[in-house]
mmCIF file as gemmi writes it, N, C-alpha and C atoms, coordinates in Angstrom:
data_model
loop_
_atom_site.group_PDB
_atom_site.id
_atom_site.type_symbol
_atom_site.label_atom_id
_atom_site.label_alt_id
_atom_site.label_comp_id
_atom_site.label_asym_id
_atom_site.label_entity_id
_atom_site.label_seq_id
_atom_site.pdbx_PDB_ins_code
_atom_site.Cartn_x
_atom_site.Cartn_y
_atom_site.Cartn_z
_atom_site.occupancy
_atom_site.B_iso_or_equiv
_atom_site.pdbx_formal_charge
_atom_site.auth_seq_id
_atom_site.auth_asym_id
_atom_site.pdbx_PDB_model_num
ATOM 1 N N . UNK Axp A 1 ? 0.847 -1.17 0 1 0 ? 1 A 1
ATOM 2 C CA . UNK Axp A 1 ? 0 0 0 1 0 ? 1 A 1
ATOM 3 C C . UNK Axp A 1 ? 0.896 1.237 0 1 0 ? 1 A 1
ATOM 4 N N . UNK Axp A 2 ? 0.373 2.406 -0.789 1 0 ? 2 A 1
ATOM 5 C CA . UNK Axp A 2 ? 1.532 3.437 -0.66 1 0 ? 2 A 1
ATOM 6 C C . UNK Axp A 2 ? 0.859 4.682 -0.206 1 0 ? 2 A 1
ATOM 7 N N . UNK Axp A 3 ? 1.053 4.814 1.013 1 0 ? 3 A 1
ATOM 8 C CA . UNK Axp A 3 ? 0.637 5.6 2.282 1 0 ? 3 A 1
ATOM 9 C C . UNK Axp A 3 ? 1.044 7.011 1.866 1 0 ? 3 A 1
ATOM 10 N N . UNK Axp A 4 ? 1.758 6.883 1.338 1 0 ? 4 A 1
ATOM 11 C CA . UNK Axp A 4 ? 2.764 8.126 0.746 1 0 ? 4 A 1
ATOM 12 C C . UNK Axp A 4 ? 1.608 9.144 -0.316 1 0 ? 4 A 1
ATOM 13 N N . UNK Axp A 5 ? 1.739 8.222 -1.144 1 0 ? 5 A 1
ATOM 14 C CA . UNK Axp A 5 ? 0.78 9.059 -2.784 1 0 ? 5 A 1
ATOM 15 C C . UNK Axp A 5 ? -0.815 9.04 -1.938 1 0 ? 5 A 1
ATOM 16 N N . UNK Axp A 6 ? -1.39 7.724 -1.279 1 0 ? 6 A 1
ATOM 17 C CA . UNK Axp A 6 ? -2.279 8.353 -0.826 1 0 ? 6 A 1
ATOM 18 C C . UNK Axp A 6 ? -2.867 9.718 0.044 1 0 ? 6 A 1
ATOM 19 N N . UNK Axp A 7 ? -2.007 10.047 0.637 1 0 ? 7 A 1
ATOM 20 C CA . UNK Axp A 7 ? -2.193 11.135 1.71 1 0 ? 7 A 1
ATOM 21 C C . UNK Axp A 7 ? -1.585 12.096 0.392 1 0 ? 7 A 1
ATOM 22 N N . UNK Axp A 8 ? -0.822 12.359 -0.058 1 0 ? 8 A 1
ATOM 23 C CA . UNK Axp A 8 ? -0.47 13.512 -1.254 1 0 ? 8 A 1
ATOM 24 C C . UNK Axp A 8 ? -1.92 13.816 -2.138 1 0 ? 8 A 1
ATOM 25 N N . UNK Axp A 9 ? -2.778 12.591 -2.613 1 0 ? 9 A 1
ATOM 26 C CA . UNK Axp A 9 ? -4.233 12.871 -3.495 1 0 ? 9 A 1
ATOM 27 C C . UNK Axp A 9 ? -4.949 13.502 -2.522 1 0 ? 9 A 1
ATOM 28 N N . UNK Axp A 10 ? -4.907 12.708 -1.354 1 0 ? 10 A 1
ATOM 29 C CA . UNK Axp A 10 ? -6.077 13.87 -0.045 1 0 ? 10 A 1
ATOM 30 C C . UNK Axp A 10 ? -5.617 14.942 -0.251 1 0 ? 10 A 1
ATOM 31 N N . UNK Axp A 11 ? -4.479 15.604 0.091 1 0 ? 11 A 1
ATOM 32 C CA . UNK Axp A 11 ? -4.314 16.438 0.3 1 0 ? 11 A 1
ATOM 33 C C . UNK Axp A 11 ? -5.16 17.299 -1.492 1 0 ? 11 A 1
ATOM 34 N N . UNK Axp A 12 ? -4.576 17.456 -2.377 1 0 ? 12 A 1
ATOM 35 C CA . UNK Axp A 12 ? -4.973 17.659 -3.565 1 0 ? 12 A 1
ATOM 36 C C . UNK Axp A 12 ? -6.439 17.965 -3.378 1 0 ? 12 A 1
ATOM 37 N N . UNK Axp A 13 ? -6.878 16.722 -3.366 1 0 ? 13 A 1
ATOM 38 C CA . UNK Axp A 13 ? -8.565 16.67 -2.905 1 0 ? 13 A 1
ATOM 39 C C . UNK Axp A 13 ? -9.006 18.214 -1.783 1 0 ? 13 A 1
ATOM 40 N N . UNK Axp A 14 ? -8.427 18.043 -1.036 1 0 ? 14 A 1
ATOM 41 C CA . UNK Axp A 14 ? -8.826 19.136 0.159 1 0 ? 14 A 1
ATOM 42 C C . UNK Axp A 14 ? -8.672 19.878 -0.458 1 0 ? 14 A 1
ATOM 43 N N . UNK Axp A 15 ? -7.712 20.444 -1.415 1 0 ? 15 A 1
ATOM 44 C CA . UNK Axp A 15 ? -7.899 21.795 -1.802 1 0 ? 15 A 1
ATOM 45 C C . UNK Axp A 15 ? -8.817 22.318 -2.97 1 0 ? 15 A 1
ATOM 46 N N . UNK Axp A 16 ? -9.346 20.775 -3.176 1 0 ? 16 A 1
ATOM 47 C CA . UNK Axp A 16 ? -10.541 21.648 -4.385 1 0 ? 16 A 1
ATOM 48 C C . UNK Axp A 16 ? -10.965 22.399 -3.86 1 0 ? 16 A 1
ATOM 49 N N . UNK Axp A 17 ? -11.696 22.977 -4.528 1 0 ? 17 A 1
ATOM 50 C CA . UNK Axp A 17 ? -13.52 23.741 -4.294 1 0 ? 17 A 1
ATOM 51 C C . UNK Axp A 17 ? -14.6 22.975 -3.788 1 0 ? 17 A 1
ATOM 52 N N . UNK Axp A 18 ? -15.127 23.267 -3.256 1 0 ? 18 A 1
ATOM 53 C CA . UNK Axp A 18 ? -16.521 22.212 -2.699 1 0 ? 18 A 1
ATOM 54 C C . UNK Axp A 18 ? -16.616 21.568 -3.867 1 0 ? 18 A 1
ATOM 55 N N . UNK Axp A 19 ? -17.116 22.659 -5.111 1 0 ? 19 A 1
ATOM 56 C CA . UNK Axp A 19 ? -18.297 21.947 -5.888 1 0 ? 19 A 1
ATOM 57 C C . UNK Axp A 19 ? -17.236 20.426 -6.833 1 0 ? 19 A 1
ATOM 58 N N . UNK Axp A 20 ? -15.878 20.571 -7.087 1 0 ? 20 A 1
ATOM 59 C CA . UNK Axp A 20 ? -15.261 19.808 -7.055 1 0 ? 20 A 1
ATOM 60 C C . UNK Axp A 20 ? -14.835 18.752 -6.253 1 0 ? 20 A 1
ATOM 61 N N . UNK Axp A 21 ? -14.725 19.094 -5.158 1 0 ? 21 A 1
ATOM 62 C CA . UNK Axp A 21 ? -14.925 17.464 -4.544 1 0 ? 21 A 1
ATOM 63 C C . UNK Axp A 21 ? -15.839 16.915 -4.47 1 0 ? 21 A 1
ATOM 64 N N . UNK Axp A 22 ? -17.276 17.925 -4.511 1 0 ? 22 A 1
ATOM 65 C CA . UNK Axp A 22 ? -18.066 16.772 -4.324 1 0 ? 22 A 1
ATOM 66 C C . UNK Axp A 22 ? -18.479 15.939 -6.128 1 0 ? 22 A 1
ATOM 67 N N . UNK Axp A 23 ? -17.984 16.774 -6.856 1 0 ? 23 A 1
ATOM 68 C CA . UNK Axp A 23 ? -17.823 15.92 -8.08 1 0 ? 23 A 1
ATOM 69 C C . UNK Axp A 23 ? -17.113 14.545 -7.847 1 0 ? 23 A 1
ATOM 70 N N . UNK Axp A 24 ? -16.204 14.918 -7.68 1 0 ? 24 A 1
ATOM 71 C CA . UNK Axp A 24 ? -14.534 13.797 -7.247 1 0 ? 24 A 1
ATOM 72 C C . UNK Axp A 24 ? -15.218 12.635 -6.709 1 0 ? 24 A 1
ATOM 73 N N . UNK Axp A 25 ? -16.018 13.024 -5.363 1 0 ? 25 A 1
ATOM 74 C CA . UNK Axp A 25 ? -16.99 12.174 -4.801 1 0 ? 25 A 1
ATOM 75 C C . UNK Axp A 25 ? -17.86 11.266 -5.403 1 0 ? 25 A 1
ATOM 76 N N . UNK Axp A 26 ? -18.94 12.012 -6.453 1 0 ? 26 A 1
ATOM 77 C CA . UNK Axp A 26 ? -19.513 11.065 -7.031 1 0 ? 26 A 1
ATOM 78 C C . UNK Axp A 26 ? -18.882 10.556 -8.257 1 0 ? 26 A 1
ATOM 79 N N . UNK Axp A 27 ? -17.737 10.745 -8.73 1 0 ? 27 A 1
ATOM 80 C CA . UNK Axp A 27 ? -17.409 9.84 -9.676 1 0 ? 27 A 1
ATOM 81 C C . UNK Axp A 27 ? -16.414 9.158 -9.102 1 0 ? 27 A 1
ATOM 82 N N . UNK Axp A 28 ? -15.929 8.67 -7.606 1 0 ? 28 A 1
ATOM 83 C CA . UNK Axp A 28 ? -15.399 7.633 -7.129 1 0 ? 28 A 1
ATOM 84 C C . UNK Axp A 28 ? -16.465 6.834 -6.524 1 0 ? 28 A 1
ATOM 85 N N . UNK Axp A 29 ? -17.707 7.504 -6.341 1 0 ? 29 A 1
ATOM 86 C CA . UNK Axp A 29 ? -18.638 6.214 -5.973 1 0 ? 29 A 1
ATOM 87 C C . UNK Axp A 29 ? -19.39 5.444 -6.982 1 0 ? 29 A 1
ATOM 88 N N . UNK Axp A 30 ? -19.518 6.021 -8.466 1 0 ? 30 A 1
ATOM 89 C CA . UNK Axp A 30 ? -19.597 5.193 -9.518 1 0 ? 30 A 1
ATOM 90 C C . UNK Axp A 30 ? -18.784 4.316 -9.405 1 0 ? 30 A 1
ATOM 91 N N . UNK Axp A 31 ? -17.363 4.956 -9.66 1 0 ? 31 A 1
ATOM 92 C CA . UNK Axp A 31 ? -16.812 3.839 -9.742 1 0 ? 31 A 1
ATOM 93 C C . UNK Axp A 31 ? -16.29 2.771 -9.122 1 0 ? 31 A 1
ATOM 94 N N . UNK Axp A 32 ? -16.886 3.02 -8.195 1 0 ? 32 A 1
ATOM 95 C CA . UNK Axp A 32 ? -16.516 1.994 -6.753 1 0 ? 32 A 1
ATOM 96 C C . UNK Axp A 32 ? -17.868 1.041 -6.936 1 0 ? 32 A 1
ATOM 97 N N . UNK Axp A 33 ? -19.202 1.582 -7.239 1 0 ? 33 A 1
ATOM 98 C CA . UNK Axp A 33 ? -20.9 1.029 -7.81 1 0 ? 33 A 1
ATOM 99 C C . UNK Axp A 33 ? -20.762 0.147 -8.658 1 0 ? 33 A 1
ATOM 100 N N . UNK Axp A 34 ? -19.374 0.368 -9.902 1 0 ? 34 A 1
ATOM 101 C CA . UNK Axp A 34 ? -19.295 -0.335 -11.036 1 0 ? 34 A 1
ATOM 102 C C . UNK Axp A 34 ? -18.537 -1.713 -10.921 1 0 ? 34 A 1
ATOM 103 N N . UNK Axp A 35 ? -17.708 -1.63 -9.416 1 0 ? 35 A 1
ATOM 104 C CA . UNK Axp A 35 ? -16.384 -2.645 -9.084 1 0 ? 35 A 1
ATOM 105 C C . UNK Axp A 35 ? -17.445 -3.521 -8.528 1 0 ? 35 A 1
ATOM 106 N N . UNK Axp A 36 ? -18.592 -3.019 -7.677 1 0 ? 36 A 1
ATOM 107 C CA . UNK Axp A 36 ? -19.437 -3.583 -7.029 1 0 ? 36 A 1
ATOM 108 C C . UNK Axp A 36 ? -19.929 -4.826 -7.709 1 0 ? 36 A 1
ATOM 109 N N . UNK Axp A 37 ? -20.421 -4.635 -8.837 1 0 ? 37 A 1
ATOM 110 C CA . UNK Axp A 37 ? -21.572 -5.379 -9.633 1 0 ? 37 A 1
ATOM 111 C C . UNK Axp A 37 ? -20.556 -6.301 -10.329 1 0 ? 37 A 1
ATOM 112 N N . UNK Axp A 38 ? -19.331 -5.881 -10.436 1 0 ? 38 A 1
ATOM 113 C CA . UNK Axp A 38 ? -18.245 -7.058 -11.351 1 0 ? 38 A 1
ATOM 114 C C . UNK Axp A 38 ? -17.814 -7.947 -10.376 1 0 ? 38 A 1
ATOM 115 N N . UNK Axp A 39 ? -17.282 -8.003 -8.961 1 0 ? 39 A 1
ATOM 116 C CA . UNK Axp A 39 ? -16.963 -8.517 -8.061 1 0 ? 39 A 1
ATOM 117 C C . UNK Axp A 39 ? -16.874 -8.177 -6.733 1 0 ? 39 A 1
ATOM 118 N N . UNK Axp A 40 ? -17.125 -9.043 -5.63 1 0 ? 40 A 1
ATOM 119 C CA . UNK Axp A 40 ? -16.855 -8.98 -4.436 1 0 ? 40 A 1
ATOM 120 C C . UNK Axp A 40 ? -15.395 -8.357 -3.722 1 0 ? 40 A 1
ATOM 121 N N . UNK Axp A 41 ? -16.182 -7.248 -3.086 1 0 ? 41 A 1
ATOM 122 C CA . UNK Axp A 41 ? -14.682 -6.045 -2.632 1 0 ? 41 A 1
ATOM 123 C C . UNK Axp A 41 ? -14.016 -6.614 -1.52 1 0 ? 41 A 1
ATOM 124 N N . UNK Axp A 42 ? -12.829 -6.213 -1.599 1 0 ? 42 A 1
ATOM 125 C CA . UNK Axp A 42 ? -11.672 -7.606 -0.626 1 0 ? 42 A 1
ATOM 126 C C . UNK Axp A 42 ? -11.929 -6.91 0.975 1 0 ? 42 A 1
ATOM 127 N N . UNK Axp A 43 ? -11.497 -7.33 1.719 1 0 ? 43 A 1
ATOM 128 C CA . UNK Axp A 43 ? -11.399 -6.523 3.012 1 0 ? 43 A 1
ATOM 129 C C . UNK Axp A 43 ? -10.862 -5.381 2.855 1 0 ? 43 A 1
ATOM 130 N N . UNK Axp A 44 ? -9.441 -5.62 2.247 1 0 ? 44 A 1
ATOM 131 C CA . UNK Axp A 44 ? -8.921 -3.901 2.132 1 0 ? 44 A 1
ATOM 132 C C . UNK Axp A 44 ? -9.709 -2.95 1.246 1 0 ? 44 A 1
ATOM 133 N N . UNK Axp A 45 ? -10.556 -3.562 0.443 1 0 ? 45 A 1
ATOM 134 C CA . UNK Axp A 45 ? -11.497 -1.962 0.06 1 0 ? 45 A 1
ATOM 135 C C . UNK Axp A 45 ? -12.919 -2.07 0.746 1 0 ? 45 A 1
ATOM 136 N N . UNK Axp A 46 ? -13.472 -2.58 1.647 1 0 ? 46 A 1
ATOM 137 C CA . UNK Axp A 46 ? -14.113 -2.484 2.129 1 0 ? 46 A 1
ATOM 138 C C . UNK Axp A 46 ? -13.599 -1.545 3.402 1 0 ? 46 A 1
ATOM 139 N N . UNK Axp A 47 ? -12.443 -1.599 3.976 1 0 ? 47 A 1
ATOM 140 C CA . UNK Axp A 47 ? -11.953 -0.668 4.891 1 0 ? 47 A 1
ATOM 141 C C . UNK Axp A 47 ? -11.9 0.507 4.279 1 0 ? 47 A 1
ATOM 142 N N . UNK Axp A 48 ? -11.53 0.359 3.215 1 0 ? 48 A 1
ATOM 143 C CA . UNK Axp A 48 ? -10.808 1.596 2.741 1 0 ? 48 A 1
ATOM 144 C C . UNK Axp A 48 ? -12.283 2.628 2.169 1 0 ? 48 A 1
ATOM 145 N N . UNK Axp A 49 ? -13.392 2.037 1.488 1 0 ? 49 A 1
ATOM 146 C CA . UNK Axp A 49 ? -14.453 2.61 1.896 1 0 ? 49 A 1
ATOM 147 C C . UNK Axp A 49 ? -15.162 3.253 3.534 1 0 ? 49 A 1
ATOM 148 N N . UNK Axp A 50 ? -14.82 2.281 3.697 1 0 ? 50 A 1
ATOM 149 C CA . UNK Axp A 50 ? -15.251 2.316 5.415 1 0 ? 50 A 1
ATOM 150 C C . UNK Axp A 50 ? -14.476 3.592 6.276 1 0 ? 50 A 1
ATOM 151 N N . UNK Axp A 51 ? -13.756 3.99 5.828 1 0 ? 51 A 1
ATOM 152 C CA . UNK Axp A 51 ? -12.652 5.142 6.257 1 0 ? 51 A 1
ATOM 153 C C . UNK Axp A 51 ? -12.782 6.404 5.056 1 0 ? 51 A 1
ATOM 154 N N . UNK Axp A 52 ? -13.18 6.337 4.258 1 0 ? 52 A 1
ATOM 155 C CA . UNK Axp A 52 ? -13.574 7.325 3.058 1 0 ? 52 A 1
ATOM 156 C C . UNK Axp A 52 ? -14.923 8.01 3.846 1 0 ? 52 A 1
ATOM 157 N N . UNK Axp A 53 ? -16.002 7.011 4.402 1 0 ? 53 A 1
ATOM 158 C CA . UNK Axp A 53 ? -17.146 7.453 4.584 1 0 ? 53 A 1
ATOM 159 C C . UNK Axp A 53 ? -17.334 8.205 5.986 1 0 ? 53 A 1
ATOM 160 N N . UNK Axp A 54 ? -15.816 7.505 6.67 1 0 ? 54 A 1
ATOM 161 C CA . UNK Axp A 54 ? -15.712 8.289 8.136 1 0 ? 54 A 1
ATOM 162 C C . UNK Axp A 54 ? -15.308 9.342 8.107 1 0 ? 54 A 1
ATOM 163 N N . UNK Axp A 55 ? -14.636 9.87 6.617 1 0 ? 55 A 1
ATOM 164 C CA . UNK Axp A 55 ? -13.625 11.037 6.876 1 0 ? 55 A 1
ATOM 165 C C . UNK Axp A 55 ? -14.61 11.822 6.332 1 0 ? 55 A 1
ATOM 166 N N . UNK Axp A 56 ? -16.294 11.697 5.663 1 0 ? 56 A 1
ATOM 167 C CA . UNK Axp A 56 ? -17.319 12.398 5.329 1 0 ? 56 A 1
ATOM 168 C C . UNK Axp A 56 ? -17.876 13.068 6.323 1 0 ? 56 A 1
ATOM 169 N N . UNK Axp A 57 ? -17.407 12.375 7.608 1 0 ? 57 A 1
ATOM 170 C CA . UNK Axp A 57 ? -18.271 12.936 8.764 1 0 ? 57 A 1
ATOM 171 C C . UNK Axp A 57 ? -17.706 14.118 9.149 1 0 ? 57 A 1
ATOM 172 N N . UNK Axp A 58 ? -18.572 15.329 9.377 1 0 ? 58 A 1
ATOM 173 C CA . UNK Axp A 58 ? -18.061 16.514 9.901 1 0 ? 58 A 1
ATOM 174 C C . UNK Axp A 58 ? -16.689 16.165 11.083 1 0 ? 58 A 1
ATOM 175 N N . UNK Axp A 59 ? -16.15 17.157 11.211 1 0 ? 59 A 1
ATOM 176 C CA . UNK Axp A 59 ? -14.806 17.374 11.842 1 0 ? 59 A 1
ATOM 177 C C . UNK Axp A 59 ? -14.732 17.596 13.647 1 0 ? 59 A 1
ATOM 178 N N . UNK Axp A 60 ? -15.861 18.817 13.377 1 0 ? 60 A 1
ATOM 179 C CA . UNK Axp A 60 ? -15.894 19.278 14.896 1 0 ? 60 A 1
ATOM 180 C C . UNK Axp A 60 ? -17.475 19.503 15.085 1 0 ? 60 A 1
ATOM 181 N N . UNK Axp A 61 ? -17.633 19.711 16.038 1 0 ? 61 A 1
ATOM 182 C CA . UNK Axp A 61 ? -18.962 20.013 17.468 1 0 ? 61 A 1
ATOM 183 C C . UNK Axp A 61 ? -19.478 21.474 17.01 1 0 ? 61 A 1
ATOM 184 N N . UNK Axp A 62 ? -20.77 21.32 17.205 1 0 ? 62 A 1
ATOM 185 C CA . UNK Axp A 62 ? -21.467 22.449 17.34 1 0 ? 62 A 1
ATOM 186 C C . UNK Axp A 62 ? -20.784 23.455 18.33 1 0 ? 62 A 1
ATOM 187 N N . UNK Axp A 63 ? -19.724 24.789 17.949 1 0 ? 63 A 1
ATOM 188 C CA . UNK Axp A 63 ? -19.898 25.325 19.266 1 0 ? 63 A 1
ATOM 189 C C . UNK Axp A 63 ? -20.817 26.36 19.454 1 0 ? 63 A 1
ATOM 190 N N . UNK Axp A 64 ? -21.939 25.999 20.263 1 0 ? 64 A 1
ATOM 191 C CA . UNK Axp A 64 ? -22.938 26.881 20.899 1 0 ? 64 A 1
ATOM 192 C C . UNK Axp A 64 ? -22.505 27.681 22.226 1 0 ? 64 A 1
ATOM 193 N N . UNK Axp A 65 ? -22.951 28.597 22.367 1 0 ? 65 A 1
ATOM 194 C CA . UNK Axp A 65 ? -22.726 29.219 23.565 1 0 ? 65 A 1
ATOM 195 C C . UNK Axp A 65 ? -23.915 28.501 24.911 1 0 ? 65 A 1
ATOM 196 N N . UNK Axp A 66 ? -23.628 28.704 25.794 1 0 ? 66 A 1
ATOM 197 C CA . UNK Axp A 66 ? -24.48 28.425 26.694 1 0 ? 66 A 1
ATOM 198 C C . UNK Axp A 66 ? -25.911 28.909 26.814 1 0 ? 66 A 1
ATOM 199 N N . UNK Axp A 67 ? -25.923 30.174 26.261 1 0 ? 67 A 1
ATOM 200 C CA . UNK Axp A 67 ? -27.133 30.773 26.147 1 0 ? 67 A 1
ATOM 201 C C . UNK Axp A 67 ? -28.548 30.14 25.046 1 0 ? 67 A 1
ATOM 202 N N . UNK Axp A 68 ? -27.103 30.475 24.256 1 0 ? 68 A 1
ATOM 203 C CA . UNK Axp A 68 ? -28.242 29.569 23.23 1 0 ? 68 A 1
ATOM 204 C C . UNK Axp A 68 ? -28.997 27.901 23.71 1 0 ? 68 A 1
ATOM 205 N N . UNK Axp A 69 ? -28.483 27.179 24.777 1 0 ? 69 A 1
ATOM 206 C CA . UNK Axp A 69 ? -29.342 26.201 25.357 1 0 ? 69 A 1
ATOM 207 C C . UNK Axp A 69 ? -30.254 26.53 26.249 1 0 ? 69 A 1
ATOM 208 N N . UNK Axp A 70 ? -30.35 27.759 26.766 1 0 ? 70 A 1
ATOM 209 C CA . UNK Axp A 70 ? -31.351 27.672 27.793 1 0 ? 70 A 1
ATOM 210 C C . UNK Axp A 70 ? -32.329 27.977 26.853 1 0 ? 70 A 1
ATOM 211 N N . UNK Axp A 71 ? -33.705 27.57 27.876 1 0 ? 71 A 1
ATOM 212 C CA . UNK Axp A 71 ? -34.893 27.033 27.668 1 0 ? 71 A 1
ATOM 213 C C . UNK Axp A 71 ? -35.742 28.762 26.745 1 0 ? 71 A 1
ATOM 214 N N . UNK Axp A 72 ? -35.369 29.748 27.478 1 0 ? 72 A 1
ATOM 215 C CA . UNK Axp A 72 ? -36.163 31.183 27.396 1 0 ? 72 A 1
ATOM 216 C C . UNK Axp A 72 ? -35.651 31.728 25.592 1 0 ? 72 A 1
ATOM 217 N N . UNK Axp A 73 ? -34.398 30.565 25.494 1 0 ? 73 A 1
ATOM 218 C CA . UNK Axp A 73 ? -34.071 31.39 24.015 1 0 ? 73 A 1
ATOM 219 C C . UNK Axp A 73 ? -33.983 30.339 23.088 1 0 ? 73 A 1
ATOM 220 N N . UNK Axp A 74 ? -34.928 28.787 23.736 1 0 ? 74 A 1
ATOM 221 C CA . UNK Axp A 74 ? -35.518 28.399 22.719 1 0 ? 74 A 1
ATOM 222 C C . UNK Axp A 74 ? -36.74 27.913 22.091 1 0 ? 74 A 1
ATOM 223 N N . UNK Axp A 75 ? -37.584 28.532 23.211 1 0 ? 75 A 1
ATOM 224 C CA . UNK Axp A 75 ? -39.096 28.591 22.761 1 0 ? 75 A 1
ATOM 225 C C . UNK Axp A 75 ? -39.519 30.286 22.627 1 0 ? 75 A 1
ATOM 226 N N . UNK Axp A 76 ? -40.197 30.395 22.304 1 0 ? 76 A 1
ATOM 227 C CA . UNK Axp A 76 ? -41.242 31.633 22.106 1 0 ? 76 A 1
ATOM 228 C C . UNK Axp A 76 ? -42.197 31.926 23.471 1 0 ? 76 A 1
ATOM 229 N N . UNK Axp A 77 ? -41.757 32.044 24.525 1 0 ? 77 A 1
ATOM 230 C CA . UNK Axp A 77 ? -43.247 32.017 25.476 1 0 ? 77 A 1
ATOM 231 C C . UNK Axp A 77 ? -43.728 33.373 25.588 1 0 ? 77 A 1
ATOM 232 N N . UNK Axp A 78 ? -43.734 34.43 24.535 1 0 ? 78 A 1
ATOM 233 C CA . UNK Axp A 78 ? -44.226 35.576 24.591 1 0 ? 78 A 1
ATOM 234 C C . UNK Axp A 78 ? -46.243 34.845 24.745 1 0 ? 78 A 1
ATOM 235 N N . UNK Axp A 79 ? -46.577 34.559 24.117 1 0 ? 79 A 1
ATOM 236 C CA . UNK Axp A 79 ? -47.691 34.033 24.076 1 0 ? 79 A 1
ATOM 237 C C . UNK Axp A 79 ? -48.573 33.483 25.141 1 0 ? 79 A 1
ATOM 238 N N . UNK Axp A 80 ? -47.83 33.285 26.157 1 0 ? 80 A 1
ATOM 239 C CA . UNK Axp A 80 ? -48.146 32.665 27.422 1 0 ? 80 A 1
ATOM 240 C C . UNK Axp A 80 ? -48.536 33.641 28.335 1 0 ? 80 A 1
């Protein structure tokens, strides 16, 4: 496996534009759709999907302030 060139394409990748990666995106899940239907994916690309789809997941936490959780600033009780 070459750990090397892979982390060099991420990087590449990160610096698209949104609307380009998320191109990039769907034409590696074609073609990952197309490997699908020809044969059964080995463990290592099933990880390696499996870690593509983790690195989809947002990065960091909502940071909210405290205020914004209390109760008075998130209903409306003028009405009451």
């Amino acid at each position: 496996m070459n750990v090397q060139l892979v982390n060099s394409l991420v990087e590449v990748i990160l610096t698209l534009p949104p609307e380009d990666q998320k191109l990039f995106h769907e034409i590696l899940s074609q073609s990952y759709s197309s490997q699908k239907k020809s044969k059964p994916l080995t463990k290592e690309e099933r990880l390696l999907l499996w870690k593509e789809w983790i690195d989809k997941a947002p990065k960091s936490q909502a940071n909210l302030p405290n205020e914004a959780l209390r109760r008075d600033n998130i209903y409306d009780d003028r009405g009451q």
